[in-house]
C-alpha positions in Angstrom: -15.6 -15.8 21.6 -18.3 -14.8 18.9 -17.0 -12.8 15.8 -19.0 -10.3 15.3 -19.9 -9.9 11.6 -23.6 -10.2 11.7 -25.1 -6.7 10.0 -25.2 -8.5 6.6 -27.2 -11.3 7.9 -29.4 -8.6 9.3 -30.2 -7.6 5.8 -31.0 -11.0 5.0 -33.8 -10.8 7.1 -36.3 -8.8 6.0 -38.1 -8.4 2.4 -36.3 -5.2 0.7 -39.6 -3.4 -0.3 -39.3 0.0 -0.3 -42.5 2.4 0.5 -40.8 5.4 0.4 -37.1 6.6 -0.5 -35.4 9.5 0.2 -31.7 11.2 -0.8 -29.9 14.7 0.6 -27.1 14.8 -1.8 -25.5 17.4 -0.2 -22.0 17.4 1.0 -21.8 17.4 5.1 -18.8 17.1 7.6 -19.6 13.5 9.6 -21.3 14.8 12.9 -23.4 16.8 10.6 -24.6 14.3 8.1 -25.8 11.8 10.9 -27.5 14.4 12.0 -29.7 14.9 9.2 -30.6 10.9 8.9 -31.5 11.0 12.4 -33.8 14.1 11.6 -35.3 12.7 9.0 -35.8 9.3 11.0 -37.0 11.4 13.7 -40.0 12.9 12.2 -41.4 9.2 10.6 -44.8 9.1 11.4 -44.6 5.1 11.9 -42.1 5.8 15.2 -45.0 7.4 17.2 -44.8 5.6 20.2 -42.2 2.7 19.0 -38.8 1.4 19.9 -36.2 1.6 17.4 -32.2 0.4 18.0 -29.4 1.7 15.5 -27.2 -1.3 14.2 -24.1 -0.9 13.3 -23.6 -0.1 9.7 -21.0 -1.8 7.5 -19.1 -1.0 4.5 -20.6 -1.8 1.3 -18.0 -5.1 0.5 -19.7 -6.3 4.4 -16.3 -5.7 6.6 -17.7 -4.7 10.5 -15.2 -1.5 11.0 -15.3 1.2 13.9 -16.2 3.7 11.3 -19.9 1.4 11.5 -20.1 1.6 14.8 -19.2 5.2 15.1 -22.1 5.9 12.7 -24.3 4.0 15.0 -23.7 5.4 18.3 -23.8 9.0 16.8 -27.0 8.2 15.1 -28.4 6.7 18.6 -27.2 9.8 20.6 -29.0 12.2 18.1 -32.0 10.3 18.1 -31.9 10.1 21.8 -31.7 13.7 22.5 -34.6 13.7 19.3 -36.5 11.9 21.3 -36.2 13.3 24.7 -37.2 16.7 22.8 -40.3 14.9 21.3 -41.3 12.1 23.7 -42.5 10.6 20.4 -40.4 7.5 20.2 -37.7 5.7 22.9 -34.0 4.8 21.3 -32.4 1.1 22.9 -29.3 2.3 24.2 -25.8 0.9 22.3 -25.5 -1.8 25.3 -28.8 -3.7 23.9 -27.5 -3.3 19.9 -24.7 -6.2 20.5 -27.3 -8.7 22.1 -29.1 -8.1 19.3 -26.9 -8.8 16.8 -25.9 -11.9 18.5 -29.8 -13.0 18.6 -29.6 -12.7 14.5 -26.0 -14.1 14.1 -27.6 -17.2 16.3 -30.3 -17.5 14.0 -27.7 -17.6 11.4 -26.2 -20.6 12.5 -29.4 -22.9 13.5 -29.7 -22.5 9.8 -33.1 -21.1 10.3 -32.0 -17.5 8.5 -29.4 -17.5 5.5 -28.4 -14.7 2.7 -32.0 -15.8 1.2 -33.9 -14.8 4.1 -36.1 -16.3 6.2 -36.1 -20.3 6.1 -38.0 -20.8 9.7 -41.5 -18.4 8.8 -42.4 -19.5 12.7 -39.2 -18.3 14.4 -39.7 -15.1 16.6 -36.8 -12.4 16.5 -37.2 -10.2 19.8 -34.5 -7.6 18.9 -34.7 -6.8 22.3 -38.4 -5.5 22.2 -37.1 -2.9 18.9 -40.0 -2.1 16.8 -37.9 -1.0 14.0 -34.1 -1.3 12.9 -32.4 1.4 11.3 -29.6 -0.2 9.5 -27.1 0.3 6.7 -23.9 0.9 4.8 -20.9 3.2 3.3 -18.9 3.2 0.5 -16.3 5.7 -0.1 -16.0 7.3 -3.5 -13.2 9.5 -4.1 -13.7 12.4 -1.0 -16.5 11.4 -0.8 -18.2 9.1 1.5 -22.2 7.8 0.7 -23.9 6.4 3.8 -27.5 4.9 2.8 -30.1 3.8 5.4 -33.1 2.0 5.7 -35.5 1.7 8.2 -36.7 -1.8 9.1 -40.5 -2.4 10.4 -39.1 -6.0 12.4 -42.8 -7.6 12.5 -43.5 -6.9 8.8 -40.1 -8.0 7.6 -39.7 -5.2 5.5 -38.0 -1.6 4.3 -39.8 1.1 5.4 -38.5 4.0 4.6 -34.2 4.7 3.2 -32.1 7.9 3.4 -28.7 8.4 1.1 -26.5 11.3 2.8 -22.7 12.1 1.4 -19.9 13.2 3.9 -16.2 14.6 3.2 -14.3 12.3 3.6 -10.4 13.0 5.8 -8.1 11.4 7.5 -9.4 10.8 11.2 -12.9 8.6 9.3 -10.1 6.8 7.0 -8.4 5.9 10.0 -11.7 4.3 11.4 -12.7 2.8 8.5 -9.3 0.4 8.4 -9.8 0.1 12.5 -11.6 -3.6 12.5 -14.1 -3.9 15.4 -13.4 -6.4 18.5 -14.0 -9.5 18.2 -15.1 -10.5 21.5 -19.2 -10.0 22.1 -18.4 -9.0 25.7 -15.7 -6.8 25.2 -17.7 -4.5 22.4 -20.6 -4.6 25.0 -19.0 -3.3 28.0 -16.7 -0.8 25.5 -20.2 0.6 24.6 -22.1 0.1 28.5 -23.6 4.0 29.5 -25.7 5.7 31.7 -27.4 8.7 30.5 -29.2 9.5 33.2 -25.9 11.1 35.0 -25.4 13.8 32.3 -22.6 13.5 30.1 -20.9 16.2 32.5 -20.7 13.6 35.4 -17.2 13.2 34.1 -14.1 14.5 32.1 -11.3 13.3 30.4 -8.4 14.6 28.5 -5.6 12.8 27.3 -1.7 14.2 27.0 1.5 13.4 25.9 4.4 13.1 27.9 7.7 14.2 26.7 10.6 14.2 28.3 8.9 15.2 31.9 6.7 17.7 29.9 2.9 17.1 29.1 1.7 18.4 25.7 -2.0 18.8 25.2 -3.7 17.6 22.1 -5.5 20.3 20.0 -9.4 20.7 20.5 -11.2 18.3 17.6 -7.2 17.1 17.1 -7.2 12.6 17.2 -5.2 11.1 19.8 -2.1 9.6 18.2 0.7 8.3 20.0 3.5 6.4 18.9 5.0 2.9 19.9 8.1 3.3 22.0 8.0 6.2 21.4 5.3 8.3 23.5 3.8 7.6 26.7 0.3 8.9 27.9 -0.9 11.0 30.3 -5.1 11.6 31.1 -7.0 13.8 33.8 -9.6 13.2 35.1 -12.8 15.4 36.9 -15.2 14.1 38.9 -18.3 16.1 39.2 -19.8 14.2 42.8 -17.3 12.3 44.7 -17.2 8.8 43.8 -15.1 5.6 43.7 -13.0 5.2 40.4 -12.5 2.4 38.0 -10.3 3.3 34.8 -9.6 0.4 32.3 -7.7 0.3 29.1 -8.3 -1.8 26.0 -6.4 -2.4 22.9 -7.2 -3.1 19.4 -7.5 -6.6 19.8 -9.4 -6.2 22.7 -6.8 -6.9 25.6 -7.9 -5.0 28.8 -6.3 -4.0 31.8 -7.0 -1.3 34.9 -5.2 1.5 35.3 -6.8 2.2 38.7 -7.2 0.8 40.6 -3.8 -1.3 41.3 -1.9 -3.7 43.5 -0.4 -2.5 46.8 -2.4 0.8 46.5 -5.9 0.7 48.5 -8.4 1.7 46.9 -10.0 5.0 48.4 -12.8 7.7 47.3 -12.3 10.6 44.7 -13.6 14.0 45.8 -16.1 15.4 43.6 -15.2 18.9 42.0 -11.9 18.1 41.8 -8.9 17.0 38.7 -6.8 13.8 39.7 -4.0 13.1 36.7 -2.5 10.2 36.1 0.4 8.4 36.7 0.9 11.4 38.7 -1.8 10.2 41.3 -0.3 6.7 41.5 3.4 7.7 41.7 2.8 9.9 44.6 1.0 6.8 46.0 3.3 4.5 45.0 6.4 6.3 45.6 7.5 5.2 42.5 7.9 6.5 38.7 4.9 4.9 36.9 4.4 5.4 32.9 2.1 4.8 30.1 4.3 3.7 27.3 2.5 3.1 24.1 3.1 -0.8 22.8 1.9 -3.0 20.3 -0.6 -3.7 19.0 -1.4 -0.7 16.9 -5.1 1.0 16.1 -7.5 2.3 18.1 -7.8 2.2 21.5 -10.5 3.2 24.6 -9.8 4.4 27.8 -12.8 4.1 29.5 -13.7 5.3 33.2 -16.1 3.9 35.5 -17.5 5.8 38.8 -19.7 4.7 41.5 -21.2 6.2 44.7 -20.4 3.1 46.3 -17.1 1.2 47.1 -17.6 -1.7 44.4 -14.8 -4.3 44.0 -14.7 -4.9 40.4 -11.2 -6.2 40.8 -12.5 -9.1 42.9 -11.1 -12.6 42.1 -8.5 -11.3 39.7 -5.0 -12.1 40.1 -2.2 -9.3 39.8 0.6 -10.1 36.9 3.7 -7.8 36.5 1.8 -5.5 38.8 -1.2 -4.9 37.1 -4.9 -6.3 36.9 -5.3 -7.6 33.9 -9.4 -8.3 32.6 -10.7 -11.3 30.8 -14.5 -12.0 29.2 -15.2 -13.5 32.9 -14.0 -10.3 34.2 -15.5 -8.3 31.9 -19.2 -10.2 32.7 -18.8 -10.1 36.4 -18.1 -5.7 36.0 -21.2 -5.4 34.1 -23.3 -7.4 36.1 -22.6 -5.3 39.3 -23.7 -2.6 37.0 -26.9 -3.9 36.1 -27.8 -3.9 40.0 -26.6 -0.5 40.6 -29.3 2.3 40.6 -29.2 4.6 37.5 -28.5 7.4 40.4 -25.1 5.0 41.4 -23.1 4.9 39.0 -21.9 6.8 35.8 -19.2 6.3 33.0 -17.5 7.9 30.3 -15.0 7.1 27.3 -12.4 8.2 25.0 -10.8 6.8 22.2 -7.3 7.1 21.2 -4.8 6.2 18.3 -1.8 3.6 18.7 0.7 3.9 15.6 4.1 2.4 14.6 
């Protein structure tokens, strides 16, 4: 297991020379704000043709939170549909940003990088191919939240260009700002593991409550929260094209497990253009009441949903406990490497977060 708290060696690693700074001191909402960086980004000359990845960001005393990541993966999808406008630049996608981190954090620990910079001048950091980073932090002031960027040129070693925005602060982005990230490298990497090229209508989720037999919708823009021993869940799913399904859940601390499929139930294909919900879909399979109660641990929490046009065991070699499949690292490698050999055409995913609370 590798703890992932590498951003602030990141900075470490390039000369902080500024050519050109930049500040919109306005007030935004979140989505908003991160749009603006990315525009600004987005229209650097120096991108023309180039590869840039979005790292997460930290917090200004260097803690790795979900509020850093969310930064970074709304960044990337802004700069990705940017770029697809433009055909300027290409964006790595989130899956490439945790292998690059862990390329720097090894660095780290041969001792040839420390808070100085550079000790090895001959060492060659591949970032995965990135021409530039765009990195940075947050600090929250008040209602008030400052997120600064910079943009690094990785060959030069050096600041190219910065951006300050402020956002209003609220609840939800307090919530991910106390939310630690995983530790495990393999579990943030297959958490973050897309395919654009399906269209982000490919599939649909929507999570509910269920209350004494009843199911209560949450409110559009409205967080997720369910309490422990309290609430249990409820999600639907749509399919656009018929497909096989794989739906996993993973806990704050990174404990997975699918939710489809399970033992004694085989396996069959989803229609497309149809809504399956669940437990509903397993009891009548199971002939038996199954629930989603909420336990500990508390925090944040991703349902995530895999489809694929073909029948793909990714439950192979694991052992049923209490009735369920429960997913290790091992596990966790062996379902994205039968990703990485699937066509783009083969497979597509999608995710939603949700909110464990005492």
């Amino acid at each position: 297991m590798k703890i992932r708290n590498i951003l602030f060696f990141t900075y470490s690693l390039f000369t902080i020379s500024y050519s050109l700074s930049h500040a919109g001191w306005w007030n935004y909402d979140f989505e908003t704000g991160l749009n603006k960086i990315a525009q600004h980004y987005a229209q650097c000359p120096p991108l023309k043709g180039k590869k840039i990845a979005v790292i997460s960001f930290k917090s200004i005393e260097n803690l790795d939170t979900v509020f850093g990541t969310a930064i970074s993966e709304y960044m990337t999808n802004d700069l990705i549909s940017l770029s697809q406008n433009s055909k300027v630049f290409t964006v790595l996608e989130r899956s490439y940003i945790y292998e690059i981190e862990d390329e720097i954090y090894n660095y780290y620990i041969a001792g040839k990088v420390n808070i100085s910079g550079i000790n090895d001048k001959d060492i060659n950091i591949d970032c995965k191919g990135a021409d530039f980073l765009l990195i940075g932090t947050y600090d929250s002031q008040g209602d008030i939240i400052r997120i600064s960027s910079r943009l690094i040129h990785v060959k030069k070693e050096e600041c190219h260009e910065s951006f300050t925005i402020k956002v209003n602060d609220n609840d939800h982005l307090k919530r991910l700002r106390k939310q630690r990230n995983f530790d495990s490298f393999e579990i943030s990497k297959f958490v973050s593991c897309s395919n654009r090229s399906q269209g982000s209508d490919s599939i649909g989720i929507r999570l509910f409550k269920i209350s004494n037999g009843k199911k209560i919708p949450f409110q559009e823009g409205e967080p997720a929260v369910f309490k422990i021993s309290k609430d249990e869940m409820g999600f639907s799913i749509y399919l656009k094209e018929s497909s096989w399904l794989n739906v996993i859940a993973i806990d704050g601390e990174g404990n997975a497990v699918f939710l489809y499929p399970v033992p004694n139930i085989k396996p069959s294909k989803f229609q497309g253009g149809q809504t399956y919900l669940f437990p509903n879909h397993l009891n009548k399979k199971l002939q038996e009441e199954r629930y989603y109660e909420m336990a500990p641990p508390d925090g944040l929490a991703v349902l995530k949903v895999i489809a694929t046009s073909a029948d793909i065991n990714f439950c192979e070699g694991i052992k049923p406990i209490a009735g369920n499949y429960f997913i290790d690292e091992n596990a966790l490698k062996d379902i994205l490497s039968k990703l990485e050999i699937l066509p783009k055409e083969g497979w597509s995913e999608k995710k939603i977060e949700f909110w464990i609370e005492p």
